[in-house]
DSSP file (Angstrom, degrees, kcal/mol; ACC not computed):
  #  RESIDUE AA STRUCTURE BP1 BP2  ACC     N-H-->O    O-->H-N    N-H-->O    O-->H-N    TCO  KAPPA ALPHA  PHI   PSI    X-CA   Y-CA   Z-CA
    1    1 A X     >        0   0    0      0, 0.0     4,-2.1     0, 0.0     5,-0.4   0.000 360.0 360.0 360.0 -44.0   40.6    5.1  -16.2
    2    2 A X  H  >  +     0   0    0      2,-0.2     4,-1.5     1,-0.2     5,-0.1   0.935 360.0  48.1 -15.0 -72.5   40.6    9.0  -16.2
    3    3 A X  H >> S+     0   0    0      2,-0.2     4,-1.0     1,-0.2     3,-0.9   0.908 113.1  43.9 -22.8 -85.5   41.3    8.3  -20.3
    4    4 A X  H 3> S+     0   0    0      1,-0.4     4,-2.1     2,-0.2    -2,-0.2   0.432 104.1  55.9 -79.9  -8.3   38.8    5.9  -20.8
    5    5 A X  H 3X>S+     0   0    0     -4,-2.1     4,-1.8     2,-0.2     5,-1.1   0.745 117.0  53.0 -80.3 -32.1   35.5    7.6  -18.8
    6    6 A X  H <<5S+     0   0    0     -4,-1.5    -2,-0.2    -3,-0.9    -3,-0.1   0.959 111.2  36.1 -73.2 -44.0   36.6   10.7  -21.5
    7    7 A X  H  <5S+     0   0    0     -4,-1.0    -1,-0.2     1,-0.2    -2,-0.2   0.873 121.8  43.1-109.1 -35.3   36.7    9.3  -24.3
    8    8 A X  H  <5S-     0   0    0     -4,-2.1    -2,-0.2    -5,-0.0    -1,-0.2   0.861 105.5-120.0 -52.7 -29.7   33.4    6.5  -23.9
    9    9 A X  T  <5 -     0   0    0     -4,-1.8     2,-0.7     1,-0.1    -3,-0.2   0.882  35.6-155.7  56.2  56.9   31.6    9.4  -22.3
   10   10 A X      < -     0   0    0     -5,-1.1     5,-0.1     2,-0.0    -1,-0.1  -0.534  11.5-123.1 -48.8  90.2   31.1    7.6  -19.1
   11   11 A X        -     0   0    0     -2,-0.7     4,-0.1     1,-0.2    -2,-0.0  -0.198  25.2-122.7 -36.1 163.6   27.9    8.8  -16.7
   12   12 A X  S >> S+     0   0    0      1,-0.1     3,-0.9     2,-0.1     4,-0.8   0.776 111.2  67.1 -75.2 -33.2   29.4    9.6  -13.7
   13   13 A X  T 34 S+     0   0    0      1,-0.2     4,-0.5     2,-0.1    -1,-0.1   0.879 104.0  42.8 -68.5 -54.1   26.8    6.8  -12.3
   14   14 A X  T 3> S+     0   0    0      1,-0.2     4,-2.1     2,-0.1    -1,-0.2   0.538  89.8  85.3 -96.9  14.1   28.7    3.8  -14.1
   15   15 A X  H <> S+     0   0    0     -3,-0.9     4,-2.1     1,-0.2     5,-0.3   0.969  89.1  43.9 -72.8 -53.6   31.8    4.5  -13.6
   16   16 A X  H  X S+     0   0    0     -4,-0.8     4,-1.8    31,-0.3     5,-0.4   0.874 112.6  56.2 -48.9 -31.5   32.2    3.1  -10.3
   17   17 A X  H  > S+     0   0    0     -4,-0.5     4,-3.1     1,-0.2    -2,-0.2   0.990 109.2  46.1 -78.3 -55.2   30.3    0.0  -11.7
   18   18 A X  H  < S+     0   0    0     -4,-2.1     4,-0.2     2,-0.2    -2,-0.2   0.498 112.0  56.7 -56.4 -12.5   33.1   -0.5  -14.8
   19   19 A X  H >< S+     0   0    0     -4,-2.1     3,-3.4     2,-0.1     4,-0.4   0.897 106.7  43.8 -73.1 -57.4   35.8    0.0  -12.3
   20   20 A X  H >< S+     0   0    0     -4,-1.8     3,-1.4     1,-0.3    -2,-0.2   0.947 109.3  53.4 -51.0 -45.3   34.7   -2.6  -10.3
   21   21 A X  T 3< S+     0   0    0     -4,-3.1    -1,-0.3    -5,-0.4    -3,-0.2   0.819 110.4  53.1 -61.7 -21.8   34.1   -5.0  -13.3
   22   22 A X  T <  S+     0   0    0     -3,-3.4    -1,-0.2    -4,-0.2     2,-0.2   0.208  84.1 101.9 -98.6  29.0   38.2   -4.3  -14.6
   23   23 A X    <   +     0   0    0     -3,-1.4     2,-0.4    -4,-0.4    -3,-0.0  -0.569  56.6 177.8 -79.1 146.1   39.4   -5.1  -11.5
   24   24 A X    >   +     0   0    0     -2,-0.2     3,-0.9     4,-0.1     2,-0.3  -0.996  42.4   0.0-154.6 164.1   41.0   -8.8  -11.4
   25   25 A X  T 3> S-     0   0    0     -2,-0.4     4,-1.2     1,-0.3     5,-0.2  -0.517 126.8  -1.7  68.9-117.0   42.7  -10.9   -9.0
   26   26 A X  H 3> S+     0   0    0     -2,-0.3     4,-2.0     2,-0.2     3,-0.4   0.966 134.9  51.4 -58.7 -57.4   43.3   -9.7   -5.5
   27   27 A X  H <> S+     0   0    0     -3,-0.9     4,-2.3     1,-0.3     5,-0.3   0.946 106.1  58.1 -73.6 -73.2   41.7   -6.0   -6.2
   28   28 A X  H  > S+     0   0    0      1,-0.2     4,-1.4     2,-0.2    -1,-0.3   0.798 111.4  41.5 -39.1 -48.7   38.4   -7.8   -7.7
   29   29 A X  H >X S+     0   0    0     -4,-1.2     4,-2.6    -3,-0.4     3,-1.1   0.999 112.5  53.4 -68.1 -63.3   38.0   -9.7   -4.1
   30   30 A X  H 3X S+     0   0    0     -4,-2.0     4,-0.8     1,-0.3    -2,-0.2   0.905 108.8  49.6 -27.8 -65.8   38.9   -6.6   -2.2
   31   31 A X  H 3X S+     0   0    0     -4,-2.3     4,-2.2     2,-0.2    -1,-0.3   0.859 118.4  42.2 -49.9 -29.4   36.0   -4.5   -4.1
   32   32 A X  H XX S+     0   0    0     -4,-1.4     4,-1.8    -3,-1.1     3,-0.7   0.999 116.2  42.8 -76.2 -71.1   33.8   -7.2   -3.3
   33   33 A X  H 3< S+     0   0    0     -4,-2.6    -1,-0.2     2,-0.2     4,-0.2   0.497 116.8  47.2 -51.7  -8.8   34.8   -7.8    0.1
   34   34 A X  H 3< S+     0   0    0     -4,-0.8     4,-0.4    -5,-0.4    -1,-0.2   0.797 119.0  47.0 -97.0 -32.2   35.0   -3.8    0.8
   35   35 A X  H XX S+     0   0    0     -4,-2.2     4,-2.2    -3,-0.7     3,-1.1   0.957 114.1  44.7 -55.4 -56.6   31.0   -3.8   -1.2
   36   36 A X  H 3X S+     0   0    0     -4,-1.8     4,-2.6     1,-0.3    -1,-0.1   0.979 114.0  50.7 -63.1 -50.7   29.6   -6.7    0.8
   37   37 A X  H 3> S+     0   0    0     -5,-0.3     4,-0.8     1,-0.2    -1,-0.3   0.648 108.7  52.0 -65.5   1.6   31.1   -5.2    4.2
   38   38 A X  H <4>S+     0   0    0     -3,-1.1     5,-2.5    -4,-0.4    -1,-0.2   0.690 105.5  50.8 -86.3 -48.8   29.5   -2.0    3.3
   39   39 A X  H ><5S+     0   0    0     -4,-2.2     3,-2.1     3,-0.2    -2,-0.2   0.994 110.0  63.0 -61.6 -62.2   25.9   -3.8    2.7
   40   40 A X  H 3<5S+     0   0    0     -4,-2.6     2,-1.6     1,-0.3    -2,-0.2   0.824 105.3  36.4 -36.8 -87.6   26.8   -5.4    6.5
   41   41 A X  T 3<5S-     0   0    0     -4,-0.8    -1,-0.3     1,-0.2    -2,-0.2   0.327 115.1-106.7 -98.0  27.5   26.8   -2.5    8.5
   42   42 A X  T < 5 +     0   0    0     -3,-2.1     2,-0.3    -2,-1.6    -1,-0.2   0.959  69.0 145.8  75.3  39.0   24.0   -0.6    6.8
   43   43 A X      < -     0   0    0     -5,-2.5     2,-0.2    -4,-0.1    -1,-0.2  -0.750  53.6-113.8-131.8 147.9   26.5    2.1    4.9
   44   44 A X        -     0   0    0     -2,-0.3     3,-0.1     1,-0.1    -1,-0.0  -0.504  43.9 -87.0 -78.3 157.3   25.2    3.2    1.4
   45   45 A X        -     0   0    0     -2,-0.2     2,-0.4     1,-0.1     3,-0.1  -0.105  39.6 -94.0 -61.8 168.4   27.3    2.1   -1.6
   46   46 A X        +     0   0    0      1,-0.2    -1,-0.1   -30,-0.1    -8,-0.0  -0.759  52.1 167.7 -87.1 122.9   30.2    3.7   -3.2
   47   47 A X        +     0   0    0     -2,-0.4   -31,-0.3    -3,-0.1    -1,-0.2   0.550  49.6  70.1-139.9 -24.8   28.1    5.5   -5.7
   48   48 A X  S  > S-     0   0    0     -3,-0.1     4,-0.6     1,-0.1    -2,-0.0  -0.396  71.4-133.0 -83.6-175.4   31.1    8.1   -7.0
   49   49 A X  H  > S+     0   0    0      3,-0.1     4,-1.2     2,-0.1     5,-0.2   0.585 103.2  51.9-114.5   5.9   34.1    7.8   -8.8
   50   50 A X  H  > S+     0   0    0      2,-0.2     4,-2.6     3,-0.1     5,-0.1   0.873 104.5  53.9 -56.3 -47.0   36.1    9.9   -6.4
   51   51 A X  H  4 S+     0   0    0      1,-0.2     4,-0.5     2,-0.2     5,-0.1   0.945 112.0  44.5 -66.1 -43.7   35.2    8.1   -3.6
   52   52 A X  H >X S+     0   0    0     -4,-0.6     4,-1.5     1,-0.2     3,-0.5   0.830 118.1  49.9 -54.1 -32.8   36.4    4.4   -5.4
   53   53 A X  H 3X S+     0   0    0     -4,-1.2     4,-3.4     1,-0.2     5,-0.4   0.921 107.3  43.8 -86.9 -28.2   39.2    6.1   -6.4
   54   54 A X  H 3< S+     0   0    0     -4,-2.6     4,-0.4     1,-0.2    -1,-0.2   0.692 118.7  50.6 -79.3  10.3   40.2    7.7   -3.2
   55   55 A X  H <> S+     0   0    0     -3,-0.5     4,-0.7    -4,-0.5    -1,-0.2   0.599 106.4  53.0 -73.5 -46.2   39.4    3.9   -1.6
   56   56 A X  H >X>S+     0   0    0     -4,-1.5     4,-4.4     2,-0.2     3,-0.7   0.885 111.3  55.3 -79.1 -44.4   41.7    2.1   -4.4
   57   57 A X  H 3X5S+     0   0    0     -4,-3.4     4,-1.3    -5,-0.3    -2,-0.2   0.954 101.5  52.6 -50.5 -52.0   44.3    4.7   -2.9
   58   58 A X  H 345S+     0   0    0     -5,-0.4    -1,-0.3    -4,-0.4    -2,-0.2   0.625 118.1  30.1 -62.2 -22.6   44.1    3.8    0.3
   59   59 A X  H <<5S+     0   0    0     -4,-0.7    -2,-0.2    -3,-0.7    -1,-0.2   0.783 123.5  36.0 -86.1 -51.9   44.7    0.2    0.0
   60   60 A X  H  <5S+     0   0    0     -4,-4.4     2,-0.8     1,-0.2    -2,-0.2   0.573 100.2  78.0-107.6  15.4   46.7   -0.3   -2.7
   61   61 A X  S  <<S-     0   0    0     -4,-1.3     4,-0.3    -5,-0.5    -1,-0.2  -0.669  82.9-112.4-111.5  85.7   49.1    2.7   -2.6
   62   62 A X    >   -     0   0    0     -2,-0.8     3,-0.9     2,-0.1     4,-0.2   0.385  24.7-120.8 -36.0 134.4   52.2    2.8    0.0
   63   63 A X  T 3  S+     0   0    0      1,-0.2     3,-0.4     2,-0.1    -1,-0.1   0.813 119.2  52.1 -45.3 -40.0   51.7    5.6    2.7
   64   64 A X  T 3> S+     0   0    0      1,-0.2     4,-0.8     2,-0.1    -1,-0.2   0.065  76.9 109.2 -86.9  40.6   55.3    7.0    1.1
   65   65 A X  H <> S+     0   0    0     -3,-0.9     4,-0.6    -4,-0.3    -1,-0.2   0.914  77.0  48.5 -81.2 -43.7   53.8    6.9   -2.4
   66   66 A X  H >> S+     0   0    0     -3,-0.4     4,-1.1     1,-0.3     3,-1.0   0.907 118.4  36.6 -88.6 -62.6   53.7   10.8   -2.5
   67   67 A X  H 3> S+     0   0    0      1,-0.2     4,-1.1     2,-0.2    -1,-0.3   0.717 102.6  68.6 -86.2   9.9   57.4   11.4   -1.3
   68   68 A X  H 3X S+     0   0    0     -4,-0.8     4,-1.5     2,-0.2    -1,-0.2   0.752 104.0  44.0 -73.5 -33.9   58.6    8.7   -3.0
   69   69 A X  H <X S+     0   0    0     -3,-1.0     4,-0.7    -4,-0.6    -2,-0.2   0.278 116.4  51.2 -93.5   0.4   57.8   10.9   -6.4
   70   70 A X  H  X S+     0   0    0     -4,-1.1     4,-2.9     2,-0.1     5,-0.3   0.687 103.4  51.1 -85.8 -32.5   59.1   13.6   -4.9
   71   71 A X  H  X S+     0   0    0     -4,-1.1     4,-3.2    -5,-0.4     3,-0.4   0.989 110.8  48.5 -72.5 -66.8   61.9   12.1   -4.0
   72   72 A X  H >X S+     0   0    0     -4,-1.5     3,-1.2     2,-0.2     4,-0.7   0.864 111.1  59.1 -15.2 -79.5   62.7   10.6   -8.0
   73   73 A X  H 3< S+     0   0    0     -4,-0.7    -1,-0.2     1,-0.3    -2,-0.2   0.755 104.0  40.2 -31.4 -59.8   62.1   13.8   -8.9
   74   74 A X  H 3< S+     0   0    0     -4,-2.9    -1,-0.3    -3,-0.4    -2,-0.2   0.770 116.6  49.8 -79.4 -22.8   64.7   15.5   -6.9
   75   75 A X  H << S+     0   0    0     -4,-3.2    -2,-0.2    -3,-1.2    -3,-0.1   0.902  74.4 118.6 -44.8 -84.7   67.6   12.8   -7.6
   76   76 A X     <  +     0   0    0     -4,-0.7     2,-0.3     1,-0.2     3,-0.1   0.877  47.4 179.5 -91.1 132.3   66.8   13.0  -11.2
   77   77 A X        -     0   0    0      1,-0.1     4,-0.3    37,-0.0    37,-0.2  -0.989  42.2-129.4-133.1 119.3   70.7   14.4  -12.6
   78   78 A X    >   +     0   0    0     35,-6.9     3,-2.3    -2,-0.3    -1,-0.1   0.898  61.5 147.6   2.2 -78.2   71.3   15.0  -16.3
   79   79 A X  T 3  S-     0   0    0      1,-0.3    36,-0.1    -3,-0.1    -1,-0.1  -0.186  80.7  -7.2  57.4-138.1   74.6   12.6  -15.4
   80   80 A X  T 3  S+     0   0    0     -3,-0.1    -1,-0.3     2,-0.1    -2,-0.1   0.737 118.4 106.9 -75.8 -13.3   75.1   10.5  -19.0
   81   81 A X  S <  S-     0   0    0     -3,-2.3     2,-0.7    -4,-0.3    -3,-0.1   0.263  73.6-113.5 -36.9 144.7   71.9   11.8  -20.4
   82   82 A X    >>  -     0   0    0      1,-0.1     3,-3.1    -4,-0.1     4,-1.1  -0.717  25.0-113.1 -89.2 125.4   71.5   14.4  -22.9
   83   83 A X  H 3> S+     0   0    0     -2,-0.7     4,-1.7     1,-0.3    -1,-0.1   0.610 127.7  42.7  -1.2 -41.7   70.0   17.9  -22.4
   84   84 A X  H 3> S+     0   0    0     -2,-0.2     4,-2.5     2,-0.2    -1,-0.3   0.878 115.6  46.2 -88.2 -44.3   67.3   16.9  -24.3
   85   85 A X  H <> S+     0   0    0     -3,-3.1     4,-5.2     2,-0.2    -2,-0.2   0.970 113.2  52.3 -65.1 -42.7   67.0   13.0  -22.6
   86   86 A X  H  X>S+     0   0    0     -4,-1.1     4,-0.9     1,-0.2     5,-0.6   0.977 110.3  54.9 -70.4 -65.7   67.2   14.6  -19.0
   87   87 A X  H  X5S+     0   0    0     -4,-1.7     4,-0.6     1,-0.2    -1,-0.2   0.727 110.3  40.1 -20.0 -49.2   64.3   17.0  -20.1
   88   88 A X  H  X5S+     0   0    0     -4,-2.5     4,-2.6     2,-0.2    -1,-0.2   0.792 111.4  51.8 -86.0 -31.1   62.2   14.9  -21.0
   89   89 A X  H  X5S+     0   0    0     -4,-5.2     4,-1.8    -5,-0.2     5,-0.2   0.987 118.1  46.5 -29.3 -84.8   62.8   12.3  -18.1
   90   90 A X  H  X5S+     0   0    0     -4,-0.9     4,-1.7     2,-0.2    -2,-0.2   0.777 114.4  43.4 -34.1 -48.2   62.3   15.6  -15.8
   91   91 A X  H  X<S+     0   0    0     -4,-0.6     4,-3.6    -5,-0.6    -1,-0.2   0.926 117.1  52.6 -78.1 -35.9   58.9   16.9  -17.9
   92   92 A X  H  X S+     0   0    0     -4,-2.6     4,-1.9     1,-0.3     5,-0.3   0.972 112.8  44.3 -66.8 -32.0   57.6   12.6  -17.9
   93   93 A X  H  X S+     0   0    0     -4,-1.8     4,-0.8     2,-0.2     6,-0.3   0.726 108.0  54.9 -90.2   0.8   58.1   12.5  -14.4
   94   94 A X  H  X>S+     0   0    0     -4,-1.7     5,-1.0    -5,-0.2     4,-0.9   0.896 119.0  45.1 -59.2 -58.4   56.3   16.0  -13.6
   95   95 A X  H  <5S+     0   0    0     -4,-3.6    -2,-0.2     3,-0.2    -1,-0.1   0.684 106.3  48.9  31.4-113.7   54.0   14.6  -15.2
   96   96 A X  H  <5S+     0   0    0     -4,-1.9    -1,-0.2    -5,-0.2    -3,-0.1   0.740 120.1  41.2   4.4 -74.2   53.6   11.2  -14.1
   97   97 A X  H  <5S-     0   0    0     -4,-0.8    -2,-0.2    -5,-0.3    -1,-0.1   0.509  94.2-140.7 -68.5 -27.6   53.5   12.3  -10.8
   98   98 A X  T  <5 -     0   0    0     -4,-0.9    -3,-0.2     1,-0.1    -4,-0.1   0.783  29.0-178.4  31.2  47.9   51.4   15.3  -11.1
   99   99 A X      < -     0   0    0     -5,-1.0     2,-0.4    -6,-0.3    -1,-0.1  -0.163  14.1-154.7 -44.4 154.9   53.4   17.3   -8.7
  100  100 A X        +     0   0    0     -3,-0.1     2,-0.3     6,-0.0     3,-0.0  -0.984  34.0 135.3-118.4 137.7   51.9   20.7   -8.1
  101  101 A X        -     0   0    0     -2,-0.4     5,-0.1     1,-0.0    -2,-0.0  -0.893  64.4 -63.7-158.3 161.2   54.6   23.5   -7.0
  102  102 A X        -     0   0    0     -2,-0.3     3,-0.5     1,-0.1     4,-0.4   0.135  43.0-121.6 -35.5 149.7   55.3   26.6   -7.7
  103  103 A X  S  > S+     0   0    0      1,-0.3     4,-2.5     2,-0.2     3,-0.3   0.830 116.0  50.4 -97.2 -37.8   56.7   27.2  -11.5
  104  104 A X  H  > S+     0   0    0      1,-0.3     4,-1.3     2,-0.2    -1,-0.3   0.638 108.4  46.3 -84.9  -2.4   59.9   28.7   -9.7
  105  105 A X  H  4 S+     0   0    0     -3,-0.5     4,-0.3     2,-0.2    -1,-0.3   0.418 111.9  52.5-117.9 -26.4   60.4   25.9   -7.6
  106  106 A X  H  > S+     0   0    0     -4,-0.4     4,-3.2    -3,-0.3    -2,-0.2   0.884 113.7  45.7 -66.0 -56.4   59.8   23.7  -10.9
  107  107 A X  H  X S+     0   0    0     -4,-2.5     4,-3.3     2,-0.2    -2,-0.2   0.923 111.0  47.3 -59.9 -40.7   62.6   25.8  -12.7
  108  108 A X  H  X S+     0   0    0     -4,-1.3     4,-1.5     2,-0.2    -1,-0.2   0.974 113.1  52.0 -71.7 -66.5   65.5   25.8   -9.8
  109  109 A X  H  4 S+     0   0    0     -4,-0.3     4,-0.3    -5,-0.2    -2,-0.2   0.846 114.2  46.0 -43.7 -66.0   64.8   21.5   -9.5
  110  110 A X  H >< S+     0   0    0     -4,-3.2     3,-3.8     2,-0.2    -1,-0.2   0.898 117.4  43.8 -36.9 -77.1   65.4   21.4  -13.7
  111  111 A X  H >< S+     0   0    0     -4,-3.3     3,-4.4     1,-0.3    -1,-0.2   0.809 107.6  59.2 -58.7 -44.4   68.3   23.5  -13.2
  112  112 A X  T 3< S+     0   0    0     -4,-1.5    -1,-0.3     1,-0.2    -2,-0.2   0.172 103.8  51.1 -53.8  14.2   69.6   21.5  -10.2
  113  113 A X  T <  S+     0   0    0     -3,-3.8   -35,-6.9    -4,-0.3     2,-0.5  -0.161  95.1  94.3-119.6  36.6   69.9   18.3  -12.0
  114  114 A X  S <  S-     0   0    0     -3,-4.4     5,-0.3    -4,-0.2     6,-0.2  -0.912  86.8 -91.1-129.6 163.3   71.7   19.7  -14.6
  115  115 A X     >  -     0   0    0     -2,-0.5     4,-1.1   -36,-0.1    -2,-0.1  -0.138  35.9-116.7 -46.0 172.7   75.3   19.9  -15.2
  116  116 A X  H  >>S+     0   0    0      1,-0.2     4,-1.0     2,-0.2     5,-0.6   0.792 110.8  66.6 -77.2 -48.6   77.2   23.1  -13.9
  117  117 A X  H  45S+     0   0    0      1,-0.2     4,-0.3     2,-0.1    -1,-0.2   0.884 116.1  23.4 -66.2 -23.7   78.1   24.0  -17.6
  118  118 A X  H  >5S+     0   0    0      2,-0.1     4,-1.3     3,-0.1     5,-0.2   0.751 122.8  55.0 -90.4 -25.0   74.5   24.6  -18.6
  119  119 A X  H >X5S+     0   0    0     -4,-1.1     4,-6.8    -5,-0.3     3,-1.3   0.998 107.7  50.4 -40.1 -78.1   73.1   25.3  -15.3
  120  120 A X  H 3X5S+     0   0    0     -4,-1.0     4,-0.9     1,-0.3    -1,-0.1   0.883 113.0  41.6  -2.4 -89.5   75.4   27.8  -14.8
  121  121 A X  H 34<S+     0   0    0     -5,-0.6     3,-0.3    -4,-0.3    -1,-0.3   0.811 117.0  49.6 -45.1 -41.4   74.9   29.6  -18.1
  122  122 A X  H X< S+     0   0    0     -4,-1.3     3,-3.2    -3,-1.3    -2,-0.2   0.922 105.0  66.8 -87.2 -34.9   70.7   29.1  -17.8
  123  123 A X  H 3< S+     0   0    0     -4,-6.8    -1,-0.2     1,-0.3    -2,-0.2   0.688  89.8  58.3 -65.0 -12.6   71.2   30.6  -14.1
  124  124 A X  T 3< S+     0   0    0     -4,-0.9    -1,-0.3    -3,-0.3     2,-0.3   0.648  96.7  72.1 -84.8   1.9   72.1   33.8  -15.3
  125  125 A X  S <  S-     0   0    0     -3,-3.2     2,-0.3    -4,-0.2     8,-0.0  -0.627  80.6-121.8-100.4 132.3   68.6   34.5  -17.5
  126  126 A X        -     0   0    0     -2,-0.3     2,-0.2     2,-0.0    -2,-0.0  -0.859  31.5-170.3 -96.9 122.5   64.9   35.2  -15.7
  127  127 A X        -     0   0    0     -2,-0.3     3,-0.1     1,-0.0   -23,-0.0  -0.727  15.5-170.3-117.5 160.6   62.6   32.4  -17.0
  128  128 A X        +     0   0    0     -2,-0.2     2,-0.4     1,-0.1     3,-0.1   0.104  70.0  30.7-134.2  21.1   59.1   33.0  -16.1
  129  129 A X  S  > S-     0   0    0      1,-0.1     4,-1.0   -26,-0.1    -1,-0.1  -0.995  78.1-116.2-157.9 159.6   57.9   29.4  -17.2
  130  130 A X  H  > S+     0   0    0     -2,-0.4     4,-2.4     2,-0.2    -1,-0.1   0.942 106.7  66.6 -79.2 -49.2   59.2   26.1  -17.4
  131  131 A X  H  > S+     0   0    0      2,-0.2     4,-3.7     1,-0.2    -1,-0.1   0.880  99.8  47.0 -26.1 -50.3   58.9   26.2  -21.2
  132  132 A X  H  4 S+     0   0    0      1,-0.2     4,-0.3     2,-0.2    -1,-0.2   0.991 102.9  53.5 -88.5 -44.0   61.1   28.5  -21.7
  133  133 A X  H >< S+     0   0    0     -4,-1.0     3,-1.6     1,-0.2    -2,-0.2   0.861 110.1  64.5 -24.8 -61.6   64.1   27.2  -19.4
  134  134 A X  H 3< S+     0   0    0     -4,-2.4    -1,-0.2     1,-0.3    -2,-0.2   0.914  93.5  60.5 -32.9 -68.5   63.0   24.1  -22.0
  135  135 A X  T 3<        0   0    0     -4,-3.7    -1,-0.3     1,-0.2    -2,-0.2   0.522 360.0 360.0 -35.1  -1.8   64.1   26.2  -25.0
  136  136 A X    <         0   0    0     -3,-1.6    -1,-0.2    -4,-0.3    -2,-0.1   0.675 360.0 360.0 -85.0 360.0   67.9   26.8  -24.2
């Protein structure tokens, strides 16, 4: 949605209204039913699009959502992949995910799911970016 408020130029004021309108199925009744039950106890509308989003989170997104992408993350092994495939796995689910952590704490998780014969070898160099670990 992020996308598509950028690139229409979305007021901040109709965004919440054009979420609710692509919503379908179960999620369209929910917005409705969470809108009507808002008009019932006398609570002002959801009038941002932080607040709908952090609402759509709370329902429809399992309580382990968050370690669940850390946890992918930190399996994720090279294994039959290529340098190149396990990189880009690794960069799509950074990504993805939007983890935030520390750039060294990015680089040692890279190097720990890749084999010992290029780990090894990368582990003896000082990276100061995730980019460059990318380059070897």
């Amino acid at each position: 949605m992020e996308r598509i408020f950028d690139y229409k130029e979305v007021p901040e004021d109709n965004k919440v209204k054009l979420v609710a309108l692509r919503l379908r199925k179960y999620a369209s009744l929910w917005c409705t039913n969470l809108c009507n039950k808002r008009i019932r106890e006398r609570k002002p509308g959801i009038q941002t699009w932080d607040c709908m989003k952090a609402k759509l989170k709370a329902r429809f997104l399992p309580p382990s959502y968050i370690q669940d992408n850390y946890s992918q993350l930190h399996n994720l092994v090279e294994g039959d992949m290529s340098v190149d495939e396990y990189t880009r796995e690794f960069e799509k689910l950074l990504i993805k995910f939007d983890i935030q952590e520390p750039k060294e704490q990015t680089i040692v998780r890279y190097l720990g799911g890749l084999e010992p014969r290029y780990s090894n070898v990368m582990e003896l160099q000082q990276y100061s970016s995730f980019n460059e670990v990318c380059v070897f």
